[in-house]
N, C-alpha and C positions, 0 to 999 in steps of 0.2 A: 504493500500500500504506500513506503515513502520513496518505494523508486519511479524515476522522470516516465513518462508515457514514452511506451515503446515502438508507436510509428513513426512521430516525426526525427526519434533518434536512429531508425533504420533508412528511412528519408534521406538522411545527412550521409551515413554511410556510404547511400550508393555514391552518391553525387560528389562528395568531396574526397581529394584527392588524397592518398594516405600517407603522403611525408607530414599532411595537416590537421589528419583526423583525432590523432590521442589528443593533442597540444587545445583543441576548438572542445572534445567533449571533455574535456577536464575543467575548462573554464565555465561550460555553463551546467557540469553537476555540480559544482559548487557552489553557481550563483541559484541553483535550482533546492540545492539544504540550506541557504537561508531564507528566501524564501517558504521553501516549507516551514522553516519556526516562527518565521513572521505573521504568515499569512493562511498558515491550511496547504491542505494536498490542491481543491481545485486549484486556485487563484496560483498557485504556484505550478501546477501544469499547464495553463493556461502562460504565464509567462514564460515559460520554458519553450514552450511552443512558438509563442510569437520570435522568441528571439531567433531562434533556428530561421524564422521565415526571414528574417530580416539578417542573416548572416548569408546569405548567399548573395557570393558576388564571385564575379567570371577569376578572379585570382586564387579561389579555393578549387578548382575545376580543373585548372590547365592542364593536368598531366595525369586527369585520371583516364584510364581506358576506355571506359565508357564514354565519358566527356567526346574523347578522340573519334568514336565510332559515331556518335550524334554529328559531332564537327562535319565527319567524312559523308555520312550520307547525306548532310543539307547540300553539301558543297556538290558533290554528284546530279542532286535533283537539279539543282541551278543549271548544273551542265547540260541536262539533259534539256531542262526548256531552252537553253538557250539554244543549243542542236534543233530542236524541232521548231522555233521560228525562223531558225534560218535554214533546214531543208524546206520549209513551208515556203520561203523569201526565194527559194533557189527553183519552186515548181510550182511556180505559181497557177499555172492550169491545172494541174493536177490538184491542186488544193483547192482551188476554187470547184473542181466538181464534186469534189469530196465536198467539201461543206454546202455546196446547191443539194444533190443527194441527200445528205445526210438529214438538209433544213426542211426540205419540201417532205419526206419520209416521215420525220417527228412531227411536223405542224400538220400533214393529214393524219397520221395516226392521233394526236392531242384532239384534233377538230371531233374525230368517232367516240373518242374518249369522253368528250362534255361530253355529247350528245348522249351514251351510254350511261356516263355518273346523271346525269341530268333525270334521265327515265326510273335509275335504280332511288335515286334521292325524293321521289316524286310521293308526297302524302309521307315525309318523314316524320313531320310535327305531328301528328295526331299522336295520343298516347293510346293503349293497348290494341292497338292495331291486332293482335292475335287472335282476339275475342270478339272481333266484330268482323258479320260474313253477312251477304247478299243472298238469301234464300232464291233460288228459283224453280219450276218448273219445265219439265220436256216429257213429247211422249215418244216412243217408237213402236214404227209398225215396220213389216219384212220390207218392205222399199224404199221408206223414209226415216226420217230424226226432224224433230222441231222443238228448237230450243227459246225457250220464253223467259225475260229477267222480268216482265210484268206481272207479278204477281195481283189477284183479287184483291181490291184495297178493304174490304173485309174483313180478312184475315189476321191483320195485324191486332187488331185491341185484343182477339182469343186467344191468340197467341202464347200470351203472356198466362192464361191460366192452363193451358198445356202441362207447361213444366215451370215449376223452380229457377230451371239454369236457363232461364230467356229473363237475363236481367232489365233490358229495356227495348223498346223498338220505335222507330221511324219509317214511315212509308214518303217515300221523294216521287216529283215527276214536276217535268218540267214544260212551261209553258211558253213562246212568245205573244206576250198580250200586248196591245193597245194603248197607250198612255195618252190622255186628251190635256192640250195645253193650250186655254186661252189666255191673250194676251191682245192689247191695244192694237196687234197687227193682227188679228182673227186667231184661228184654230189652228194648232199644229199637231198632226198625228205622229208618234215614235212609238216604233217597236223594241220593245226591250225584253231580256229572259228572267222570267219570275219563277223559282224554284218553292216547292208548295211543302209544307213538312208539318210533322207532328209538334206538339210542346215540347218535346223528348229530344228534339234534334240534337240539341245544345249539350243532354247528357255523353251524346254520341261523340258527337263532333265538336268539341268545344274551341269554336271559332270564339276569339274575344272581340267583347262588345263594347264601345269606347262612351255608348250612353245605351239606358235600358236597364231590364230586369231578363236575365237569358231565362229564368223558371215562370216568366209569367207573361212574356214579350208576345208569344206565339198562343196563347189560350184565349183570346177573342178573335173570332173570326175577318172583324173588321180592321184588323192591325196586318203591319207590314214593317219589316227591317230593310232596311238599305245598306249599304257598303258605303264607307266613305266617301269614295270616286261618285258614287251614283248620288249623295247626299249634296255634294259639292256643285254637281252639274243640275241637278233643278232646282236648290236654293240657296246654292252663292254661299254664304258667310253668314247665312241667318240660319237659324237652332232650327232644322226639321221637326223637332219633335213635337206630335201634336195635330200638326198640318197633317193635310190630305190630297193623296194622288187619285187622281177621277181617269180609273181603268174598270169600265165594265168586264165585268165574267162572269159567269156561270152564277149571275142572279146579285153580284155583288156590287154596285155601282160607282162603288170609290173604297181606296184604304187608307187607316191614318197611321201615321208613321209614331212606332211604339219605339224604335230604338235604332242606332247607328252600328253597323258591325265594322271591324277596322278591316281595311282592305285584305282579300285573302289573298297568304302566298302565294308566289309566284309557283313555283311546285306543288299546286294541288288539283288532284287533276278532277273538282268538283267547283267551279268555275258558275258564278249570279252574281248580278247585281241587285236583285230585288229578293227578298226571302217572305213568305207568306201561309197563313197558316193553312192545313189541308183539315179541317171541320165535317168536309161533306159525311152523310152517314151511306152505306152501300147495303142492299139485299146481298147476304149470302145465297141466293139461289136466283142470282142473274149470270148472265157467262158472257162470252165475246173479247173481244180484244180490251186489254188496258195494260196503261202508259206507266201506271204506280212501280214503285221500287218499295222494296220490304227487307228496311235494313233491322236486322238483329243483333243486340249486346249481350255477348251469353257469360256466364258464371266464371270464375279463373276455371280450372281443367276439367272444364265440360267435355263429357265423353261426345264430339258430336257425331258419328255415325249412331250414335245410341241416340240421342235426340232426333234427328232425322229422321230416324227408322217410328219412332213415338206418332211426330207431324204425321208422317205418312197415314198413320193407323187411325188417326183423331179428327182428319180432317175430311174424310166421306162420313164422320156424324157428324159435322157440321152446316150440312148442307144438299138438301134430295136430287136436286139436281146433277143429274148423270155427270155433265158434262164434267165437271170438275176432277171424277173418280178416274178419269182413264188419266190423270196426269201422273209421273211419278217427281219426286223433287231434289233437289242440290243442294248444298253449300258450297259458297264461294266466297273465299275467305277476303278481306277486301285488301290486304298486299297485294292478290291476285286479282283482284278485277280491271286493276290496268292491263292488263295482259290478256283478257277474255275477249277472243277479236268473234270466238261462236255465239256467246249471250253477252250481247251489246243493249246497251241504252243511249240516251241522250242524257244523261247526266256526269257521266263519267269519261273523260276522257281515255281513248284505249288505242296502245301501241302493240304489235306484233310482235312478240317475247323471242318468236325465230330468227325475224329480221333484226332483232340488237342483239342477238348471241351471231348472227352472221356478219354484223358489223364488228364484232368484239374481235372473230378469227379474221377477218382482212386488214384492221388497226395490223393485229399482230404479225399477218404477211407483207404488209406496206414497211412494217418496221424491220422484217424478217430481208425482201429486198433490199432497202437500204443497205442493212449490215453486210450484205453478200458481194453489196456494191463495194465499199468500203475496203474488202478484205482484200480485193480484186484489182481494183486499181492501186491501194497498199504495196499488193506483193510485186506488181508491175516499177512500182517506184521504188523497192528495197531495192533491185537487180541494180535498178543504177546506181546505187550507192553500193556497188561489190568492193571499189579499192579503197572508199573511205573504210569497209569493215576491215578488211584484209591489212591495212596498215593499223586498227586499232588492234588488231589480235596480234600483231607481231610485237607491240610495246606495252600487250599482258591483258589485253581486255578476256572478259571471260564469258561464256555462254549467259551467265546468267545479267552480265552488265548490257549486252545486247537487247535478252529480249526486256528490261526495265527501262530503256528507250524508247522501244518500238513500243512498250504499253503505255508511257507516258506521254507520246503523244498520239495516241489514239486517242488517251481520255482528254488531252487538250480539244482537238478535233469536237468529240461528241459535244465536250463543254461548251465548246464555243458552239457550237451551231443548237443548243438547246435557245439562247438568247435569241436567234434569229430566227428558230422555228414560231416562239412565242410571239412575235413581231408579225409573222405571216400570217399565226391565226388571227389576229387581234385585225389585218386587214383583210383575212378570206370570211371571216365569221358571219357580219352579213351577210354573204352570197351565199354559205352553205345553210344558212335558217331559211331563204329563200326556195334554194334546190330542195331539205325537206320540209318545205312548209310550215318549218315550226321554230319558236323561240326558243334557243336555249339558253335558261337561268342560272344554272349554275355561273358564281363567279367564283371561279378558277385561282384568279390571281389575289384573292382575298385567303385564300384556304392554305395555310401554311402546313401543314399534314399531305396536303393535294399533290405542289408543288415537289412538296420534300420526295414523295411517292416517285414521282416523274423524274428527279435529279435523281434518285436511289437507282432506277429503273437506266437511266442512259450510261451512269457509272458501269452499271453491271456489262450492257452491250460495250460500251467500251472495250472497258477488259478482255471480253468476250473475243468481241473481232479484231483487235491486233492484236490475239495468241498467235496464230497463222502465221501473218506477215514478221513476225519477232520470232517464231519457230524457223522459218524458213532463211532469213540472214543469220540467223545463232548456228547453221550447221553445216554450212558451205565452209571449203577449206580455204584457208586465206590463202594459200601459194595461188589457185587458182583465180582469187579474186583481184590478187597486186600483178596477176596476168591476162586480165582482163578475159579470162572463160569462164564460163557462168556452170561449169560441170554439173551436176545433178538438178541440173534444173530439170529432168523429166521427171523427176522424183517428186511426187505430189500433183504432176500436172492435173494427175484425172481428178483428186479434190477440186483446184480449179478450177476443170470444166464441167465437172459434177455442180458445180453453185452455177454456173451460169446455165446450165440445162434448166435447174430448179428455177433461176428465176423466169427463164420463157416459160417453164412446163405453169406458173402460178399467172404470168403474164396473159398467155393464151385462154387458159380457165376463165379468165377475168373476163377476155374478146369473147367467147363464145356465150359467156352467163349476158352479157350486154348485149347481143346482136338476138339470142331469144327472148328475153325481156320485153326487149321493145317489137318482138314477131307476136308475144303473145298478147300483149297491149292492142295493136295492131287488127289479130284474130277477134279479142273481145269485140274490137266496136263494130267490124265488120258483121259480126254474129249477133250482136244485140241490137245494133242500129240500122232496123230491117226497114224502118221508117224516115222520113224526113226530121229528124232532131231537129235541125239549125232551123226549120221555119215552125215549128210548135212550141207555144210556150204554156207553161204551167204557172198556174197559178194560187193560192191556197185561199180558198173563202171564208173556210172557218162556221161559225156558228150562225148561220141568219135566216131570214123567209122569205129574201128575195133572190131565191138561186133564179126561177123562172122569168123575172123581169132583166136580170141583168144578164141572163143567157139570151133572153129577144132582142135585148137592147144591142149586145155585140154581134149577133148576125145580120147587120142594118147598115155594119161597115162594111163598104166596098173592097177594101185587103183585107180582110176577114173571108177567110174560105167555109173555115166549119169552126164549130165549140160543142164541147160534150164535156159532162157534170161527170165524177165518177168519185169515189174514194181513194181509188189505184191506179195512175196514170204508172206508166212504167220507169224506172230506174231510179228508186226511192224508198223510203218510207211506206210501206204498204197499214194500210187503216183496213184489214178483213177482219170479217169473221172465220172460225175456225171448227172445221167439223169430224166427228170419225165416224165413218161406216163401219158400221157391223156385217151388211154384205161384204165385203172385201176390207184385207187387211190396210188401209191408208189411212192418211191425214188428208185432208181436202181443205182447200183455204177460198171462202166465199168472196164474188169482190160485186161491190154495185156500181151498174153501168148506165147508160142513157142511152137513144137510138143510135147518137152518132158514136160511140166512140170506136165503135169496129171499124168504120168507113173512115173517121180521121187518121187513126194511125195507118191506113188501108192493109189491113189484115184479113186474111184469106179465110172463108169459110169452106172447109172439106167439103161438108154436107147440111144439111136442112138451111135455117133462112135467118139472119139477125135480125136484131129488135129494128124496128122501123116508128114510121110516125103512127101507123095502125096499131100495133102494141099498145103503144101511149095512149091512143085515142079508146082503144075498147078494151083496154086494161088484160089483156090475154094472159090466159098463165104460162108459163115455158120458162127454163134455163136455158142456156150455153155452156155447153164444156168444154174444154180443151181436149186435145188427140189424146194427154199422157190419162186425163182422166177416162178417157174412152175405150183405152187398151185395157182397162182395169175393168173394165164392165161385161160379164161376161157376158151379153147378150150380142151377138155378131152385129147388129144394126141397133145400136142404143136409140138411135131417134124416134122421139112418140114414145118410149119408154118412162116408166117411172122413176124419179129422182131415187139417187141412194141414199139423199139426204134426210130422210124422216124422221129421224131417230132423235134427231138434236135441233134440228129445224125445220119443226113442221108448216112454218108459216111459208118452207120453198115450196109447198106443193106445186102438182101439174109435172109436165113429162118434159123431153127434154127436146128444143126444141132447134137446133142448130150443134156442128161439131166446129169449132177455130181452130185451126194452124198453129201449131205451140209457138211460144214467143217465149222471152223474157220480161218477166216485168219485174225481176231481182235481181241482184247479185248474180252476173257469171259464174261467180265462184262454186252456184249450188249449182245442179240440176231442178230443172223445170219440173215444178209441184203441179198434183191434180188438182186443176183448179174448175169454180162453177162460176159463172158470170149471172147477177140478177139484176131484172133491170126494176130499176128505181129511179124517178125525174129529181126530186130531192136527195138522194143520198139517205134515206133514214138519217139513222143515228148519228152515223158517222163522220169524221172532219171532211167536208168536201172539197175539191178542187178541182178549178174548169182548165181544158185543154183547150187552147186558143190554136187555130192552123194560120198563119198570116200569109201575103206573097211578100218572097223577096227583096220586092223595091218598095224602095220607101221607107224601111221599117220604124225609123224615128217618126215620121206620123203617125204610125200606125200606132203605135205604143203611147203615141200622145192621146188619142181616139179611146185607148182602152181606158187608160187612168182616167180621164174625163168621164166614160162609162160609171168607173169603179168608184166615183166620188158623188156620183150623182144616185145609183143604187144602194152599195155600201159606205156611208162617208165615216162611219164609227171604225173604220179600220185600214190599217196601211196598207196597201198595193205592194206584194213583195211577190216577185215573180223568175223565173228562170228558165230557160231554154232546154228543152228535153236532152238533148245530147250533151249537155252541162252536168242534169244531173246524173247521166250515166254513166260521164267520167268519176265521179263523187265516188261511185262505187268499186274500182279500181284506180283510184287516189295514191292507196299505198305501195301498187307497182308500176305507178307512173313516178314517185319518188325515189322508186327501189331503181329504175330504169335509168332516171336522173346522177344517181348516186355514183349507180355503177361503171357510167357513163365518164365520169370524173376520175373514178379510182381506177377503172383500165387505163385512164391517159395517165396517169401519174404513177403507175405499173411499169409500163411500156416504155414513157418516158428514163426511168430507176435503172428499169435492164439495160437500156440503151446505153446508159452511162458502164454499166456495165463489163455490156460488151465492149467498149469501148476500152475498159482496163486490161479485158484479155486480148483484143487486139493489140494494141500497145508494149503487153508482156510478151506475146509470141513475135513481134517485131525487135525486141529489144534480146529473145533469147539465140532468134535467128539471123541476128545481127552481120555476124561473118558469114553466116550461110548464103544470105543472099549476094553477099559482096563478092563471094566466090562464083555462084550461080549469073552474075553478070559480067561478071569476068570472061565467064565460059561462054556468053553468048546469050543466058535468059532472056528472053523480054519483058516490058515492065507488065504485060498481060498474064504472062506466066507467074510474074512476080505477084501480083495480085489476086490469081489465083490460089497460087499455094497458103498467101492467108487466108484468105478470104472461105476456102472449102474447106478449111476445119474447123469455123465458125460458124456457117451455114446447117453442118452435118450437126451439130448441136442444137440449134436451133429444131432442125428437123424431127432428133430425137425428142426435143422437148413438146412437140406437138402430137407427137405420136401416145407422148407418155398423159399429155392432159388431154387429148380426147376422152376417151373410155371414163376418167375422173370426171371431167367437166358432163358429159353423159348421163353418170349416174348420178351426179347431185342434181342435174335441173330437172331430170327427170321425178326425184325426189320433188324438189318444188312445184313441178305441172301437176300432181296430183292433188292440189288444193285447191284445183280448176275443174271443174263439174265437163268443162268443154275449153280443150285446150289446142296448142296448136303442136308440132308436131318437127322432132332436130332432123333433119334433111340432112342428108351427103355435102351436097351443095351449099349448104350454108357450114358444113364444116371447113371445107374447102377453101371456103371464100377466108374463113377465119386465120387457117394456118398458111394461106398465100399472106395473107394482111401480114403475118410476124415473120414470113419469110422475109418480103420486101423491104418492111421496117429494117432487120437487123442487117439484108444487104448494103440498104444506103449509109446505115451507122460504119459498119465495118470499112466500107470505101475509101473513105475521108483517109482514114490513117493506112491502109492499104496504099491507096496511090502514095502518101506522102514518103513512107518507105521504097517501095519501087522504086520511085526519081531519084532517090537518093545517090551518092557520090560514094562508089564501091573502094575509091580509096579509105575513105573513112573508114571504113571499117577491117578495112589491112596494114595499117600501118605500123601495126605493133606485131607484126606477124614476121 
């Protein structure tokens, strides 16, 4: 206990030198025992300590060993950076592509990186994320799946006395409504999205609220919370709360503003500006399509396939109504609902989990390029520095001071082009939130943990890739290097041209995943756009009684061809109902039509006859089906036959009265469902939407003619409209992005190898150096000369097209099966793809090809 603390006295040991050591610790154990009697053991190791830290000084050090060995390696490293700015100073092309490479490599792989941390970071704030899941329903029959996240808004309040471990629940759905704003210049109509929810939301999801009561905010029907942004833009700097927004709906004629929520993050992928409460009450024994979402907060380690399995059991006594019983139901947990691209809503934003785990492996092949670059043109540049090695080994340098050269400035290299990668994204980054359509929030350069990842990450590649180029000058003999022959340079070659295979064999994969891409993009619209898109516009009407006056009113306009009222115009959103036959095993999805809508989109009737104006006029009973629903019918001639709909919707009676030509009115992505067509002049129930047919010219009047219509029949609502082949892109958005994407990372592929080859051009020019000089000597021409590089460069290439066919094959082929109706990889379009990386890598290879040929054969004998 009275002897001095024994680390900083082992401290001193190493560090000072030992003609000094007894004479320094003798002075301060003795200043360290009075001390002790003065003051106590701490305070007296406590000064023992300081003094040691304050006794080092470079005169206690000089002559210790270790001292020496710290001395000697600073002074080496020094050496070494100062070698690699000046071989960097001495090659300057060569450095300059090394660090273009290496910058444009890191700054797209970083650019995939946000965008990947950005989706993985997405609904991070919410707290027990684990416990709270998206209940939904699906049925299947032998030839279909139908997957539903709209749950019966019903179901939610019983829920809760199911079981125990359904801690709390919310039912969501989202609206665009109406906002009426008069002011001293008249009436202004804005469409905004109002998100509709239980009092319970706030348990769930606890967005903070900067004014209000979150427990009590949402429990009158006539209240409404606003966001920030949305508080700021209708009332300036004056207190919303209290006032009232004048938006009709579903019986409510205004709401008054109970409280302010603070703007939501940018990362969440449940996105309103209006929030409002959802009050309505529902029959458990009604059925049909709905928009509700049924989020549940369940218990800490709720067994949930045992709850699940419960719902299931409890929920055909809740309700006589068949229809509900053929459903079976899901949990989905809501980590996972960004990633549910099968049960989609409008409330949640949803990205393809395949498409960012396929961004994740091309970051890593972009970066994987680079390095391959890097090692490449490296070893091409050590060869030239044969008699700097060769004199350094003759005056003692050793394997090991070699390759800590060649690794210190590789990791200079990587370091320095990390700065300028981050400089690139900072100005590609607009254009790639452009190319996919979306914002990304993550900020990068605020996340010190991010960054450090990314430095940690280049460190390692570093290392990585100048073992190679540092292995390969560490083991040449120097007699042969201070004699300018490069002896064993075959040794290793097939490494190097084994990386430049790999990087066309990844290069090419890229060319051919980008040229079907955009075949099958191509395929879809041809396949779905069986109709004139660009002259039909869609419109949504929404809730009114003047569908019939405002459909006469626009058949009046001269560029007005046709309009037809439906639920389901195609390449959308579909508003049916949903039915199962007990005659045969299907789903059947109901959609309501009007006389014209078979004649506007002009679609083909097989057989029997479409609704017409006689329909309408003597109200006849009859459906339409489609061919897929027809094949299902076992009666060879379904027409004048009886509906197989009776079961669940008696009100289709009558027989069947017409067969249509299948089309799309979904997603490509599925196959074409049995569907029945009823005609209805209002739409029932359902949200309606007229399909306008315009002509070509003109169409800025023509559009003027409409909204004047729309203002004059419906003025309580905003005219928002869109172009039928608009919305069909909508539905293949995400591989027209993919297509964008990939479009970019092939060039920036292509471009990587290019440089490449370019290293191993360079190297087989530098190793054949005397060969050719000899070869021109003897009479070659510079054609022969060019060939002889140039056709062991090609043959590589060639290999690596042979090797990414079959790969590139079976992955798109993997991809085309998420296409219901796709298109098809062709000879010819392979062809096309591996001429495109032949020619590429011939004109790369040429440039230094000729520059070698012309060259002066003495140079390269004069030491011969």
């Amino acid at each position: 206990m009275n002897n001095p603390p024994k680390l900083p006295a082992k401290i001193l040991r190493f560090f000072c030198a030992d003609h000094r050591i007894e004479e320094l610790e003798g002075d301060l154990y003795e200043e360290y025992t009075e001390n002790l009697a003065a003051h106590g053991h701490k305070k007296a190791a406590r000064i023992y300590t300081w003094t040691i830290a304050k006794s080092f000084r470079h005169y206690l050090f000089d002559y210790h060993p270790n001292s020496y060995k710290l001395s000697y390696h600073n002074m080496m490293f020094k050496h070494y950076l100062k070698t690699a700015f000046r071989g960097m100073k001495n090659s300057k092309s060569i450095t300059a592509i090394n660090l273009f490479g290496l910058s444009v490599g890191i700054a797209i792989s970083l650019l995939i990186t946000l965008f990947v941390a950005d989706q993985y970071l997405m609904d991070d704030f919410i707290p027990d994320k684990d416990r709270i899941v998206r209940i939904e329903r699906f049925s299947e029959t032998s030839i279909s799946q139908a997957f539903d996240a709209g749950m019966h808004p019903g179901y939610g309040p019983v829920l809760l006395d199911i079981s125990p471990q359904i801690e709390s629940f919310t039912r969501l759905a989202k609206y665009n409504i109406t906002i009426r704003l008069e002011d001293e210049d008249g009436l202004t109509l804005v469409k905004e999205p109002f998100l509709f929810a239980d009092s319970t939301f706030f348990e769930i999801f606890p967005f903070e609220l900067v004014k209000g009561n979150p427990k009590t905010a949402l429990s009158d029907k006539k209240n409404i919370l606003l966001t920030e942004s949305m508080a700021e833009k209708y009332f300036g700097s004056e207190d919303p709360i209290g006032k009232t927004i004048n938006a009709p709906f579903r019986g409510r004629s205004f709401f008054q503003v109970a409280g302010i929520i603070k703007d939501l993050p940018d990362n969440s992928s449940m996105q309103f500006g209006f929030l409002a409460p959802a009050t309505d009450s529902y029959s458990l024994n009604s059925q049909g399509f709905s928009p509700w979402l049924l989020i549940l907060k369940l218990a800490p380690n709720t067994n949930k396939p045992d709850l699940l399995a419960q719902i299931e059991r409890e929920i055909p006594k809740l309700t006589s109504n068949e229809y509900h019983h053929r459903f079976s139901y899901n949990f989905t947990n809501f980590a996972d609902i960004k990633y549910n691209t099968v049960t989609t809503d409008n409330v949640f934003a949803v990205m393809n989990k395949n498409i960012i785990e396929l961004f994740i492996i091309v970051a890593a092949l972009i970066l994987l390029l680079a390095s391959i670059n890097y090692v490449n043109l490296t070893a091409a540049r050590a060869l030239q520095r044969g008699q700097e090695a060769g004199i350094r080994k003759v005056i003692g340098a050793g394997r090991g001071s070699f390759k800590s050269q060649f690794l210190t400035e590789s990791l200079i290299l990587w370091w320095l082009s990390l700065p300028l990668a981050i400089i690139i994204v900072q100005a590609l980054l607009p254009t790639f939130e452009q190319i996919i359509d979306k914002p990304v929030y993550f900020e990068y350069l605020q996340s010190a943990s991010f960054l450090l990842a990314i430095f940690g990450i280049i460190t390692l590649l570093g290392l990585f890739s100048g073992l190679y180029p540092a292995f390969i000058i560490s083991r040449f003999k120097f007699t042969d290097f201070l004699k300018g022959k490069l002896s064993g340079t075959h040794k290793g070659g097939w490494f190097r041209k084994g990386l430049v295979v790999l990087q066309f064999t990844i290069s090419v994969i890229l060319v051919i995943a980008t040229f079907v891409v955009q075949r099958q993009i191509s395929y879809m619209q041809e396949r779905t756009m069986s109709f004139q898109g660009d002259q039909i516009i869609v419109t949504d009407i929404g809730f009114t009684d003047q569908f019939t006056p405002y459909k006469n009113a626009l058949e009046q306009i001269p560029s007005i061809s046709n309009v037809s009222l439906t639920s389901s115009p195609p390449g959308g959103e579909v508003a049916a109902g949903r039915s199962f036959s007990k005659t045969f095993d299907a789903t059947i999805t109901i959609h309501e039509i009007d006389e014209n809508y078979i004649s506007l989109l002009d679609l083909e009737m097989v057989s029997g006859q479409a609704f017409s104006v006689d329909t309408k006029d003597t109200n006849a009973d009859g459906i339409i089906i489609n061919e897929t629903l027809a094949k299902l019918i076992e009666t060879k001639n379904p027409l004048n036959s009886q509906t197989p709909l009776n079961e669940t919707y008696p009100e289709l009676g009558g027989s069947i009265r017409g067969i249509v030509k299948d089309f799309h009115i979904e997603s490509p992505h599925v196959s074409i469902k049995p569907m029945v067509f009823n005609y209805s002049e209002q739409t029932g129930n359902q949200i309606a939407r007229s399909m306008i047919k315009i002509n070509s010219e003109n169409i800025s009047e023509t559009l003027a003619n409409i909204e004047a219509t729309w203002k004059k029949f419906i003025p309580n609502s905003v005219l928002s409209f869109r172009f039928l082949d608009a919305r069909f892109e909508q539905l293949y958005t995400t591989e027209v992005k993919l297509g964008r994407v990939f479009g970019v990372l092939t060039t920036v592929a292509i471009l990587i190898s290019c440089l490449g080859l370019y290293g191993l051009i360079t190297y087989l020019a530098e190793a054949k150096f005397q060969e050719i000089g000899i070869r021109k000597v003897l009479g070659a021409s510079s054609k022969q000369i060019i060939w002889l590089l140039t056709k062991q460069v090609q043959s590589l290439v060639l290999i690596a097209c042979i090797l990414a066919i079959p790969i590139a094959y079976y992955g798109i082929s993997e991809w085309l099966t998420g296409f219901a109706y796709r298109t098809t990889i062709s000879i010819p379009l392979i062809a096309t793809c591996a001429i495109i990386a032949l020619m590429i890598s011939g004109l790369t290879v040429l440039f230094k090809s000729v520059k070698a040929a012309n060259g002066n054969p003495v140079n390269a004998l004069r030491n011969e």
